[in-house]
PDB file of N, CA, C and O in Angstrom:
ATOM      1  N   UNK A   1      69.340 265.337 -60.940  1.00  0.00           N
ATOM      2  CA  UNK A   1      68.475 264.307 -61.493  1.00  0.00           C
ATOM      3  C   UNK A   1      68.266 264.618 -62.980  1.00  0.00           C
ATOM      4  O   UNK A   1      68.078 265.782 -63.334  1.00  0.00           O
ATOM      5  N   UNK A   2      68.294 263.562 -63.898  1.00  0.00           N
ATOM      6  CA  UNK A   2      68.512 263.661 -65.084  1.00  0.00           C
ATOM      7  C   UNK A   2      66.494 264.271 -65.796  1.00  0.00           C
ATOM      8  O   UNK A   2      65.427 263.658 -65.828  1.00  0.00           O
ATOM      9  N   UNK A   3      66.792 265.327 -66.113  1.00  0.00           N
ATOM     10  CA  UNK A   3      64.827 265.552 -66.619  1.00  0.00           C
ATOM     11  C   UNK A   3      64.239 264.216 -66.636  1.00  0.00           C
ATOM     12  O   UNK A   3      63.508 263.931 -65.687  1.00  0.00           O
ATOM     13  N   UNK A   4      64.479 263.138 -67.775  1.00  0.00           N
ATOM     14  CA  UNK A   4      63.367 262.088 -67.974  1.00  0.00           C
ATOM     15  C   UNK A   4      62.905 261.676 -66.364  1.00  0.00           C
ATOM     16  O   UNK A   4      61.766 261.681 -65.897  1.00  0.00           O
ATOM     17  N   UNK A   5      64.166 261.328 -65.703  1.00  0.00           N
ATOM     18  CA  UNK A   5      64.117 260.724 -64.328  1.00  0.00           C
ATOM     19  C   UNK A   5      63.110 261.627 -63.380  1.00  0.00           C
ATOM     20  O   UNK A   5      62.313 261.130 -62.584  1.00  0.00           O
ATOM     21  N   UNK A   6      63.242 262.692 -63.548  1.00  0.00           N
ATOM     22  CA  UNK A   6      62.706 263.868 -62.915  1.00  0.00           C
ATOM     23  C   UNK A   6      60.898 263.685 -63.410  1.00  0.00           C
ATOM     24  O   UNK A   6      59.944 263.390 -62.690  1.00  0.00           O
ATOM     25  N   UNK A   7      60.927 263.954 -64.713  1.00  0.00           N
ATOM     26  CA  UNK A   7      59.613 263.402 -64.849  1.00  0.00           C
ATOM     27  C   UNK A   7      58.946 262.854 -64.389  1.00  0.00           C
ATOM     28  O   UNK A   7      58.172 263.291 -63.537  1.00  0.00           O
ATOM     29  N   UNK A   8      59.001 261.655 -64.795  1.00  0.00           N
ATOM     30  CA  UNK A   8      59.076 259.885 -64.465  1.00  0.00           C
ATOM     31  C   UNK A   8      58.253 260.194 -62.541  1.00  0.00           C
ATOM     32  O   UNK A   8      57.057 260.168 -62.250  1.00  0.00           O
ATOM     33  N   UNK A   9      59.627 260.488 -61.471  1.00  0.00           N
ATOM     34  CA  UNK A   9      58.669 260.489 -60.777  1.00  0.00           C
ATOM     35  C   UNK A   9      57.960 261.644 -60.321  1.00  0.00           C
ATOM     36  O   UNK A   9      57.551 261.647 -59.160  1.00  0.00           O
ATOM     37  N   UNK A  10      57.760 262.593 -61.042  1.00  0.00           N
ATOM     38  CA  UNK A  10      56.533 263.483 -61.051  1.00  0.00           C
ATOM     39  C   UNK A  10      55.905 263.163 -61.546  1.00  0.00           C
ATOM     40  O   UNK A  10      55.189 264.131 -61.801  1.00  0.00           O
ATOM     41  N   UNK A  11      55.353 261.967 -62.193  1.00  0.00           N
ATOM     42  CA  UNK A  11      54.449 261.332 -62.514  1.00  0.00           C
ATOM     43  C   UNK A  11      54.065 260.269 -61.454  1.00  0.00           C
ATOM     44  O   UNK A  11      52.912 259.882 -61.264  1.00  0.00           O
ATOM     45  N   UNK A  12      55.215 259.822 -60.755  1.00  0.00           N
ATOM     46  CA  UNK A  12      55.061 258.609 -59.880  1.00  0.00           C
ATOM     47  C   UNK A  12      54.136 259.263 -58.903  1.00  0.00           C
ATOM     48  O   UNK A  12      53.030 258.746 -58.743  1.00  0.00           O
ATOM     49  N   UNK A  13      54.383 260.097 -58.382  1.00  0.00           N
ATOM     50  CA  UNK A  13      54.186 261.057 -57.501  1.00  0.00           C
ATOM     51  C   UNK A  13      52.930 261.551 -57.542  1.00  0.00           C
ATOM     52  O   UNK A  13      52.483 261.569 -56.395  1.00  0.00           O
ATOM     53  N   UNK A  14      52.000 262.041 -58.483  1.00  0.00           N
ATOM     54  CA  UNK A  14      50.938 262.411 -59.143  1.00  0.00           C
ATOM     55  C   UNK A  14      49.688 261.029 -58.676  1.00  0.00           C
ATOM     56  O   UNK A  14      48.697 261.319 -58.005  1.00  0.00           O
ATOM     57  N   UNK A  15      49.989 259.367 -59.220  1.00  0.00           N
ATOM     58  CA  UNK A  15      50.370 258.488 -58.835  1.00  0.00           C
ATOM     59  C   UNK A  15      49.873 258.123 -57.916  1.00  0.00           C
ATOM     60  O   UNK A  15      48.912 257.354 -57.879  1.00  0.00           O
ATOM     61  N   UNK A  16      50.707 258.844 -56.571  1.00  0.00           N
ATOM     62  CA  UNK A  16      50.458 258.278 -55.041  1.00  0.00           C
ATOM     63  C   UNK A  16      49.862 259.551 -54.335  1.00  0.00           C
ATOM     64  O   UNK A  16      49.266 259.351 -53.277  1.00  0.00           O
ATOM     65  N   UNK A  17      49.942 260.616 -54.725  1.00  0.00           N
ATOM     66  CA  UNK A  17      48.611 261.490 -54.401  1.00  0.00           C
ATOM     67  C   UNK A  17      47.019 260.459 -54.870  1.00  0.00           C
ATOM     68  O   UNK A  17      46.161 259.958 -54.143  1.00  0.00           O
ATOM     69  N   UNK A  18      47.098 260.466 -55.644  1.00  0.00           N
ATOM     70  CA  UNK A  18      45.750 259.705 -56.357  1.00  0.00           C
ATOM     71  C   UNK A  18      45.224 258.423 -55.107  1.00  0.00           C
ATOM     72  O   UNK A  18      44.105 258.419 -54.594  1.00  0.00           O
ATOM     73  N   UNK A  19      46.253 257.471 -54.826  1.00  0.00           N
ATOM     74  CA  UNK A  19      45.793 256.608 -54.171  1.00  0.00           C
ATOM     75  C   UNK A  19      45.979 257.216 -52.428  1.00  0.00           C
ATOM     76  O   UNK A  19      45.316 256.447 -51.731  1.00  0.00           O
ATOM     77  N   UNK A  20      46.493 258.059 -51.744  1.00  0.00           N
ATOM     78  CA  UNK A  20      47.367 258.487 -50.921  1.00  0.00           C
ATOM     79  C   UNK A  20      45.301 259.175 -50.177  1.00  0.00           C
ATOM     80  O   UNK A  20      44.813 259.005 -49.060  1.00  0.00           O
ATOM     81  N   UNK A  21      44.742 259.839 -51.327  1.00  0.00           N
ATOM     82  CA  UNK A  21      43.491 260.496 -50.443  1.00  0.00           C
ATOM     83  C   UNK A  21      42.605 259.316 -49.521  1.00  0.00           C
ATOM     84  O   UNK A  21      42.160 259.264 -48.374  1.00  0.00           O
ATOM     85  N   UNK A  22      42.627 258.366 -50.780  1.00  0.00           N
ATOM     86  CA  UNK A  22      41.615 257.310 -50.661  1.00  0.00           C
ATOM     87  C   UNK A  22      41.997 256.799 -49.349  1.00  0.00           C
ATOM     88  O   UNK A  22      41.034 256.351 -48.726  1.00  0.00           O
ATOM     89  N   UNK A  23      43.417 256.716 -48.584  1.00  0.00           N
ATOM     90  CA  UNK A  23      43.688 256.343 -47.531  1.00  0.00           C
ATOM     91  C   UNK A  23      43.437 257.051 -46.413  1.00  0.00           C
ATOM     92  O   UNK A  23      43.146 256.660 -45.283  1.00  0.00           O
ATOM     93  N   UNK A  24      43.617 258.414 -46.962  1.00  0.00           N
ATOM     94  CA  UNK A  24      43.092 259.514 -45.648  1.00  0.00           C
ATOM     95  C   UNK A  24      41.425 259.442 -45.675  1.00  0.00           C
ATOM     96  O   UNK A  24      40.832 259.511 -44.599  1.00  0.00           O
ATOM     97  N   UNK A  25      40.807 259.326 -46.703  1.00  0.00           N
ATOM     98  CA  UNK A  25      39.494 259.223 -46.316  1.00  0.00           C
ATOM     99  C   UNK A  25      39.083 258.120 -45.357  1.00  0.00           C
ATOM    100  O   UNK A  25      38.115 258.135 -44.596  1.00  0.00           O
ATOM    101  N   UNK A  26      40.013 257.131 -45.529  1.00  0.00           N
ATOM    102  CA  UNK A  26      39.676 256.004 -44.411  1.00  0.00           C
ATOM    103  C   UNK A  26      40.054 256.074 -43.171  1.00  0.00           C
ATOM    104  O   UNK A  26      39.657 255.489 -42.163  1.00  0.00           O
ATOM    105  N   UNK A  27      41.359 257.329 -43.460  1.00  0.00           N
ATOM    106  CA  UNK A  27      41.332 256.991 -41.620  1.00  0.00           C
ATOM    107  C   UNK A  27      40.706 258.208 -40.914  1.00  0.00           C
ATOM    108  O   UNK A  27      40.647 258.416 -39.702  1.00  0.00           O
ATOM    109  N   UNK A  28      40.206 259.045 -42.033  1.00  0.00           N
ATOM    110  CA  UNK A  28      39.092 259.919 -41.322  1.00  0.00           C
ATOM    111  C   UNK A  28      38.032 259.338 -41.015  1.00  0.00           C
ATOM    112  O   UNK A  28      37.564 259.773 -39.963  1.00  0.00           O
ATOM    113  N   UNK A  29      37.493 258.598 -41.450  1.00  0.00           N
ATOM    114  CA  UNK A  29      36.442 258.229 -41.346  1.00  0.00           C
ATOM    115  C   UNK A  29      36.306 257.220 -39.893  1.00  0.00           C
ATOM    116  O   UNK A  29      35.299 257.145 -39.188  1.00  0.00           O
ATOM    117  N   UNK A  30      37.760 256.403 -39.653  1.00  0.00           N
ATOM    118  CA  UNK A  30      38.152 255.609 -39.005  1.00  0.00           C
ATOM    119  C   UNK A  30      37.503 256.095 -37.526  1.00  0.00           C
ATOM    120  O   UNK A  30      36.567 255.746 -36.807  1.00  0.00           O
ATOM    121  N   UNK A  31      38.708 257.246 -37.505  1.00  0.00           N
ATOM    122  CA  UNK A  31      38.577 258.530 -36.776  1.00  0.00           C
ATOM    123  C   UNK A  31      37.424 258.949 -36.085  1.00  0.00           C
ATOM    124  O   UNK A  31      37.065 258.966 -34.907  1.00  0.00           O
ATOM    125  N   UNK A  32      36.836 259.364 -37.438  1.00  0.00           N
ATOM    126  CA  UNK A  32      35.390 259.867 -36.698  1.00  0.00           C
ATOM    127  C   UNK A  32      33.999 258.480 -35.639  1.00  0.00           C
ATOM    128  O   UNK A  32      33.334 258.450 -34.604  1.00  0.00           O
ATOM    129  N   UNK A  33      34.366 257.435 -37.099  1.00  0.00           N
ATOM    130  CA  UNK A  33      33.336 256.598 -36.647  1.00  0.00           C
ATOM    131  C   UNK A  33      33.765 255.716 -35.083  1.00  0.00           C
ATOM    132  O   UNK A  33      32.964 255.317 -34.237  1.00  0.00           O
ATOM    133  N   UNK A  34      34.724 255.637 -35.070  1.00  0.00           N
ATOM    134  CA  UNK A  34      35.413 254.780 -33.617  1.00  0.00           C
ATOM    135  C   UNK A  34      35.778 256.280 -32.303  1.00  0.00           C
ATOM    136  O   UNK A  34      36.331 256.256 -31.204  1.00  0.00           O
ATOM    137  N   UNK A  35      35.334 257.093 -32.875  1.00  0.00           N
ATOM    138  CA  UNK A  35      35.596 258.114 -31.829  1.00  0.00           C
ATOM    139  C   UNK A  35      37.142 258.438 -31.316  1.00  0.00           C
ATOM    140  O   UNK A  35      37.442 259.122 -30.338  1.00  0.00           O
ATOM    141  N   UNK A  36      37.696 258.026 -31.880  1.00  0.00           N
ATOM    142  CA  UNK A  36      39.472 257.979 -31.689  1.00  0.00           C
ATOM    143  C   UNK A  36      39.507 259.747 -31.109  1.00  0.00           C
ATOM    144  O   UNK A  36      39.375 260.053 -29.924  1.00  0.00           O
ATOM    145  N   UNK A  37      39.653 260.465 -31.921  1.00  0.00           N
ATOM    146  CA  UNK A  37      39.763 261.394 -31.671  1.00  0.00           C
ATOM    147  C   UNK A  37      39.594 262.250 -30.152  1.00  0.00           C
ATOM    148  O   UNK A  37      40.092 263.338 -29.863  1.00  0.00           O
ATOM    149  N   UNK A  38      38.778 261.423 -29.362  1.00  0.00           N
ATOM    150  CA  UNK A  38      38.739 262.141 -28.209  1.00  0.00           C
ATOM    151  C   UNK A  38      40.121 261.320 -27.180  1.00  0.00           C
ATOM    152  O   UNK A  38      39.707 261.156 -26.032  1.00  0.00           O
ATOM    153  N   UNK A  39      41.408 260.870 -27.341  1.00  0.00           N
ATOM    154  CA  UNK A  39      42.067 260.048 -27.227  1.00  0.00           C
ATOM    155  C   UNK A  39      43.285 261.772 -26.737  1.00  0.00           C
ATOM    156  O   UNK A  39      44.324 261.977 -26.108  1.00  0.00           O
ATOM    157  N   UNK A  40      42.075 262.743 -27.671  1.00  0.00           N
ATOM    158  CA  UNK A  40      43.157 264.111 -27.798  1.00  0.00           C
ATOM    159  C   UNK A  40      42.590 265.275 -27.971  1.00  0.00           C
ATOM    160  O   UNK A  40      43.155 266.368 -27.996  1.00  0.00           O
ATOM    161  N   UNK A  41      41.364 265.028 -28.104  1.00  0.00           N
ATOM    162  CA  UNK A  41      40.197 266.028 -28.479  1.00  0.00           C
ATOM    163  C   UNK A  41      39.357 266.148 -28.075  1.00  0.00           C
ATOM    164  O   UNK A  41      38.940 265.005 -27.887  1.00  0.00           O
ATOM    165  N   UNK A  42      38.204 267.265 -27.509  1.00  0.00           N
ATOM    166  CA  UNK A  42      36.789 267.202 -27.283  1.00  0.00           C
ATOM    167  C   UNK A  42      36.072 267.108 -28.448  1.00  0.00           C
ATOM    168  O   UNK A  42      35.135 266.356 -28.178  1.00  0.00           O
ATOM    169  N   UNK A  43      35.982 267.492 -29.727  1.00  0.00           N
ATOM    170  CA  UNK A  43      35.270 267.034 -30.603  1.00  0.00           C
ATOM    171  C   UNK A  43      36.247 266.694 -31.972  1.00  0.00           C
ATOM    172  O   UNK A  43      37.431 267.024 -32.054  1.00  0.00           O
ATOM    173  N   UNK A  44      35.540 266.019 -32.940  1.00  0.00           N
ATOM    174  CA  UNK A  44      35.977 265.804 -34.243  1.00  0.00           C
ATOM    175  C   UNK A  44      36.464 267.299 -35.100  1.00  0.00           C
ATOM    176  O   UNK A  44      37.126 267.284 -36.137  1.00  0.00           O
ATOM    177  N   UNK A  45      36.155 268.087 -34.663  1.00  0.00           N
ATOM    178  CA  UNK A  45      35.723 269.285 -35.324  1.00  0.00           C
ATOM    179  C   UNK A  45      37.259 270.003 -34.995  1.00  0.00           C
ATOM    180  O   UNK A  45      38.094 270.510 -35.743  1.00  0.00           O
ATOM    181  N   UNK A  46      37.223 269.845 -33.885  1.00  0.00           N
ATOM    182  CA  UNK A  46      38.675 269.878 -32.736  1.00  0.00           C
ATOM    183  C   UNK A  46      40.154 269.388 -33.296  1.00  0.00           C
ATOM    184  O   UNK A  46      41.240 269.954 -33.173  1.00  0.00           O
ATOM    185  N   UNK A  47      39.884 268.373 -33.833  1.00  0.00           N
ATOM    186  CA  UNK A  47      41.037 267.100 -34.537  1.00  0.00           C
ATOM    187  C   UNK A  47      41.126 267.765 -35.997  1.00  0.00           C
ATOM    188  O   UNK A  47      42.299 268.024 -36.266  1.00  0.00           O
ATOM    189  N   UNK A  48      40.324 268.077 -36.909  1.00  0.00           N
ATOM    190  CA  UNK A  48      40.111 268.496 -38.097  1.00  0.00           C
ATOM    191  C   UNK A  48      41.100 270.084 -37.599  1.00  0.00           C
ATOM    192  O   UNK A  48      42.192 270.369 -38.091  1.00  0.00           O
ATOM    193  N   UNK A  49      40.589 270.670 -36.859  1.00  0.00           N
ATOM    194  CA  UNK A  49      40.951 272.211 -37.422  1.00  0.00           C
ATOM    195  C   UNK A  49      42.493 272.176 -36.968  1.00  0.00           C
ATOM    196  O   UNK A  49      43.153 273.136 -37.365  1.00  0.00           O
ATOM    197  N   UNK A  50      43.408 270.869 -35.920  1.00  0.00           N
ATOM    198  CA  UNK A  50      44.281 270.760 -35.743  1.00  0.00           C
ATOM    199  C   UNK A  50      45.187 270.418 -37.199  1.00  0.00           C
ATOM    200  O   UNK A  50      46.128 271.037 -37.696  1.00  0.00           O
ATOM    201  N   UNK A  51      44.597 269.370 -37.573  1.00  0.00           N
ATOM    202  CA  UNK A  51      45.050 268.544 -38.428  1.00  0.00           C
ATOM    203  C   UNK A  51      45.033 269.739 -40.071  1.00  0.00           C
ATOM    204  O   UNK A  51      45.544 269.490 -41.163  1.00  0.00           O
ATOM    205  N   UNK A  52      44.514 270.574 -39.789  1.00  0.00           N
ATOM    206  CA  UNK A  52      44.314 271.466 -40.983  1.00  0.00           C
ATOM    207  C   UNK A  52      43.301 270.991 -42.399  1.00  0.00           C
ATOM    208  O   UNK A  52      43.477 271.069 -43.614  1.00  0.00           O
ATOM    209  N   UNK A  53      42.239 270.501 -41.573  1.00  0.00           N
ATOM    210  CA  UNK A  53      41.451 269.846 -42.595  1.00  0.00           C
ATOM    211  C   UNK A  53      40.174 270.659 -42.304  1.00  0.00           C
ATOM    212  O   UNK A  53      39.766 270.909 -41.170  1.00  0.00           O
ATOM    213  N   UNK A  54      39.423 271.153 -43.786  1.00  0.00           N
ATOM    214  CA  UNK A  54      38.481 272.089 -43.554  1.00  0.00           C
ATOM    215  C   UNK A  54      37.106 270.533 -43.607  1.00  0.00           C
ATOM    216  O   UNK A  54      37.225 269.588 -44.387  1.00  0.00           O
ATOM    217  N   UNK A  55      36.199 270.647 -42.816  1.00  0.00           N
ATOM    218  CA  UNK A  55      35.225 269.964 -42.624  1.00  0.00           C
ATOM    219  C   UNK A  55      34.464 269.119 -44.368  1.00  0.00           C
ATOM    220  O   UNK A  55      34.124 268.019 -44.802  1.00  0.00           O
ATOM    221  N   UNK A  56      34.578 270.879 -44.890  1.00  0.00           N
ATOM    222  CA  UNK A  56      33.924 269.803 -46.767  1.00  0.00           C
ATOM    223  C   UNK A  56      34.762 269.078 -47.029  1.00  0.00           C
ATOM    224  O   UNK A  56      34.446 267.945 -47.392  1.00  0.00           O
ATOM    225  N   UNK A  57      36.214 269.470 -46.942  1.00  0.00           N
ATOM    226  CA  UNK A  57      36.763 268.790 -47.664  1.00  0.00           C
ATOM    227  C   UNK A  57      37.001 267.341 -46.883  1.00  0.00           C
ATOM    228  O   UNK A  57      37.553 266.535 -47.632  1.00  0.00           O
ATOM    229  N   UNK A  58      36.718 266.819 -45.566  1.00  0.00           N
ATOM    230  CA  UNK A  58      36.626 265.807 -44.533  1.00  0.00           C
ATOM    231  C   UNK A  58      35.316 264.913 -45.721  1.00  0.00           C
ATOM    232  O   UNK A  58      35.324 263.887 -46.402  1.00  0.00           O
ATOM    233  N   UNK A  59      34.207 266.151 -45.396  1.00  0.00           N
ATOM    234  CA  UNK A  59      33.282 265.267 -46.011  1.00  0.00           C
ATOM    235  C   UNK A  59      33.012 264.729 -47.096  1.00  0.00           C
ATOM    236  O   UNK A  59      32.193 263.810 -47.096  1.00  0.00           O
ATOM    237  N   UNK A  60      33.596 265.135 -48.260  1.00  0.00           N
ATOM    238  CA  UNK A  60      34.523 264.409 -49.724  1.00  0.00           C
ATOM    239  C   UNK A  60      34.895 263.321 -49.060  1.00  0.00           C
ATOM    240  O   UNK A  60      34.220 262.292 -49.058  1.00  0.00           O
ATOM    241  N   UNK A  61      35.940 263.451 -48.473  1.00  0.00           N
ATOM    242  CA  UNK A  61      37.334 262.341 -48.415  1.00  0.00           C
ATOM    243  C   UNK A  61      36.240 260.938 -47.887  1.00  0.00           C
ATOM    244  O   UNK A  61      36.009 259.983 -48.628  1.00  0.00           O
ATOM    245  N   UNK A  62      35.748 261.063 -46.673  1.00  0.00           N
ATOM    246  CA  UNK A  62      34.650 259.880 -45.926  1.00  0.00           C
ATOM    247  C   UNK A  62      33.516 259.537 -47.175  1.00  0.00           C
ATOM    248  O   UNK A  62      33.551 258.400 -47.645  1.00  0.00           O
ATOM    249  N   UNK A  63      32.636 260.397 -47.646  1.00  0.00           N
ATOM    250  CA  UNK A  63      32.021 260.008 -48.205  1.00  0.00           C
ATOM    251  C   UNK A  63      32.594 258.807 -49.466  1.00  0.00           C
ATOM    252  O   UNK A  63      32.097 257.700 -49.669  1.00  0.00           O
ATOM    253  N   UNK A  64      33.476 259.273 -50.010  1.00  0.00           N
ATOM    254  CA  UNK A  64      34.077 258.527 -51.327  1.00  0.00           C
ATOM    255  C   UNK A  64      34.573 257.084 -50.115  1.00  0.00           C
ATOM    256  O   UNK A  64      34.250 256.040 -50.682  1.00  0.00           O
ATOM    257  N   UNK A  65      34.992 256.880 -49.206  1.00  0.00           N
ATOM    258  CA  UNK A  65      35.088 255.860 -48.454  1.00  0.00           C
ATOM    259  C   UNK A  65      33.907 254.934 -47.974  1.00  0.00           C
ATOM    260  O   UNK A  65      33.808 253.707 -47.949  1.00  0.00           O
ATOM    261  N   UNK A  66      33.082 255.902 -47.617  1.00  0.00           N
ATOM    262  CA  UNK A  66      32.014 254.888 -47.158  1.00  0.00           C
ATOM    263  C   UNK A  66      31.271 254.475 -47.978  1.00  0.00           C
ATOM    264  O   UNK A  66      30.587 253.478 -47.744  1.00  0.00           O
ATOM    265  N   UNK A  67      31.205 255.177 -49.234  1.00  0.00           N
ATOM    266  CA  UNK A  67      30.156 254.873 -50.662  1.00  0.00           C
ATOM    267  C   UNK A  67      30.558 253.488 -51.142  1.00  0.00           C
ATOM    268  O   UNK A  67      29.847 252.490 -51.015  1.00  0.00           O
ATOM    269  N   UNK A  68      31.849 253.519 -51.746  1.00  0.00           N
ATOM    270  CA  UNK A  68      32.350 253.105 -52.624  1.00  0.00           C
ATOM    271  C   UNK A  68      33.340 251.739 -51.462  1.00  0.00           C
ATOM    272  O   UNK A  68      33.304 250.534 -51.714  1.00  0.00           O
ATOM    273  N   UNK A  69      33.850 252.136 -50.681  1.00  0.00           N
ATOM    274  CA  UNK A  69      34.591 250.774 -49.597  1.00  0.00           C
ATOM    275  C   UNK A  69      33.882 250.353 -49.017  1.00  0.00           C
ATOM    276  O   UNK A  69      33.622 249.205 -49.378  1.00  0.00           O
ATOM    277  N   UNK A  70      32.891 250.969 -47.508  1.00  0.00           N
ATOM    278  CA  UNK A  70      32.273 250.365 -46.863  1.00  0.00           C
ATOM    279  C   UNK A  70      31.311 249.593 -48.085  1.00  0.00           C
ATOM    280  O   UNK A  70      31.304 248.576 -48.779  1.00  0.00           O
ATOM    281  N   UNK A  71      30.710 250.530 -47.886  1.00  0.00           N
ATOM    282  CA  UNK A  71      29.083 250.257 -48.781  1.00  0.00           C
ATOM    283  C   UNK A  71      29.314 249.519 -50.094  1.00  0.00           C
ATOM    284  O   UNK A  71      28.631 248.508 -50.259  1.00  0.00           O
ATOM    285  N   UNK A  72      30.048 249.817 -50.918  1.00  0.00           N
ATOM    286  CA  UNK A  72      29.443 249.241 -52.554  1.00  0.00           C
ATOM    287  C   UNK A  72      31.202 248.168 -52.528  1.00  0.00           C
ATOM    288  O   UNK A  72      31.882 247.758 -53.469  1.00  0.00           O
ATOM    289  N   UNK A  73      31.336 248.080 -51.489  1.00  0.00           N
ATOM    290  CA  UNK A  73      32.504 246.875 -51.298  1.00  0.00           C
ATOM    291  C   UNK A  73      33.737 246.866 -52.512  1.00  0.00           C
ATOM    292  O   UNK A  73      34.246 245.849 -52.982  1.00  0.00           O
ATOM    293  N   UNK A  74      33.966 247.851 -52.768  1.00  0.00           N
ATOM    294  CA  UNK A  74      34.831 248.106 -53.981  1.00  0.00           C
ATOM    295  C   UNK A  74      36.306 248.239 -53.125  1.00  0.00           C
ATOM    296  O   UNK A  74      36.450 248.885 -52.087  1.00  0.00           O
ATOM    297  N   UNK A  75      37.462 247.387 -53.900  1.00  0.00           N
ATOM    298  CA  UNK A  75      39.086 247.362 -53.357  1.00  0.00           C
ATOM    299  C   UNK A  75      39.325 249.357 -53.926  1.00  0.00           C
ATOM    300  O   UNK A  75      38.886 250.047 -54.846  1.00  0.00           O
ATOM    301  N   UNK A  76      40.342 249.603 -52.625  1.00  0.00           N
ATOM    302  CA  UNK A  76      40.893 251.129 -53.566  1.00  0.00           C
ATOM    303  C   UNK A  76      41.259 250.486 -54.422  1.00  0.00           C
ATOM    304  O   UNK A  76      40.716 250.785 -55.485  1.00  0.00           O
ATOM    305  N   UNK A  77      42.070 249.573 -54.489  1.00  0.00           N
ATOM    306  CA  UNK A  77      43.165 249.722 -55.912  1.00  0.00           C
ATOM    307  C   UNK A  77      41.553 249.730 -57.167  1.00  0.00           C
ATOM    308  O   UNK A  77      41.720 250.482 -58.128  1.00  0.00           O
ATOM    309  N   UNK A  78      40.513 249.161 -57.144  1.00  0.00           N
ATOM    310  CA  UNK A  78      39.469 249.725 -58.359  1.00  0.00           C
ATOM    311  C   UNK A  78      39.844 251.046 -58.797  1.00  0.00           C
ATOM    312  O   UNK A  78      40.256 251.330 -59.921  1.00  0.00           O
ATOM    313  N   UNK A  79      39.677 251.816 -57.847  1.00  0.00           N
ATOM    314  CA  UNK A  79      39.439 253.276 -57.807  1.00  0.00           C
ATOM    315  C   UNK A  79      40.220 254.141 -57.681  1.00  0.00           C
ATOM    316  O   UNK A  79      40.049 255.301 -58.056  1.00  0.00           O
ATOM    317  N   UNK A  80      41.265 253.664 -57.091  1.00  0.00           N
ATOM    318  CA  UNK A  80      42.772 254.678 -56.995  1.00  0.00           C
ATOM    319  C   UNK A  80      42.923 255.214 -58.048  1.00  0.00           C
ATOM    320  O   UNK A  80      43.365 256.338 -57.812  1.00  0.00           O
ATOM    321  N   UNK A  81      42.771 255.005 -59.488  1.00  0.00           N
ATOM    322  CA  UNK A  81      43.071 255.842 -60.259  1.00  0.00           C
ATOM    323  C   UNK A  81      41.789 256.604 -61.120  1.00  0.00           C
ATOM    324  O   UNK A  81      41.734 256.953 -62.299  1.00  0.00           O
ATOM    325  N   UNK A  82      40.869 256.698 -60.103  1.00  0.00           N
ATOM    326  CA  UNK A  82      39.771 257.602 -60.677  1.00  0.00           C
ATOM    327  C   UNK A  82      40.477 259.555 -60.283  1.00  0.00           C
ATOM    328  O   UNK A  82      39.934 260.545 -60.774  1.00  0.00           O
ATOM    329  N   UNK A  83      41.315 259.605 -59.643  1.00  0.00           N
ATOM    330  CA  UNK A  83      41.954 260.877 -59.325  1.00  0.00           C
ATOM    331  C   UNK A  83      40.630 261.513 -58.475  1.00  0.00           C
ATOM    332  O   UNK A  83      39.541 260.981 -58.258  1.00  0.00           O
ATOM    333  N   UNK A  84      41.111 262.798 -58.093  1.00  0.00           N
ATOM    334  CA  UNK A  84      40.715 263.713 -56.991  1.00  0.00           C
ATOM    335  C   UNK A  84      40.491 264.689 -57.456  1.00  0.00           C
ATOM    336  O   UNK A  84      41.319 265.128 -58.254  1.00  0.00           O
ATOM    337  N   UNK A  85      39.281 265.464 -57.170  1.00  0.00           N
ATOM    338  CA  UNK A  85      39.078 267.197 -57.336  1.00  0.00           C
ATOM    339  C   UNK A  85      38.415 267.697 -56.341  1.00  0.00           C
ATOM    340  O   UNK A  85      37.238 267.362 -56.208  1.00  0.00           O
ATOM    341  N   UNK A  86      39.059 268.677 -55.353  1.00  0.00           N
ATOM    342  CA  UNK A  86      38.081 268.847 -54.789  1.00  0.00           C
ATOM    343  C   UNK A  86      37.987 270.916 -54.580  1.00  0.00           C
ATOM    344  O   UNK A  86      37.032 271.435 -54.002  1.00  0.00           O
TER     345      UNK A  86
END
């Protein structure tokens, strides 16, 4: 792959991490709030430590979902490019 090209989508890439959380926060949240999880699990807690997700960082991902989607009715694409730190 030619560098610029290479760049280019390591930038693309950078990109769809950015919008890529905002989606996992939703279907964690999905998850938790519809109880899905027991479909395979005795608890949420159960699904998380499978899934390799440490609980704060669960509670980042939902919160920025329910704040900002459920609640303050905002499209991701608003926010997809506010980026991630966690």
């Amino acid at each position: 792959m030619e560098p610029d090209n290479y760049l280019r989508s390591t930038v693309d890439l950078v990109g769809q991490i950015s919008s890529r959380y905002l989606e996992l926060g939703a279907r964690l949240y999905k998850i938790r709030e519809e109880k899905l999880y027991l479909a395979s699990y005795e608890t949420f807690y159960d699904f998380l430590y499978h899934a390799d997700i440490k609980p704060d960082t669960c509670s980042k991902l939902t919160k920025v979902h329910e704040n900002f989607i459920v609640k303050g009715h905002v499209a991701p694409e608003q926010i997809s490019n506010i980026g991630y730190t966690f």
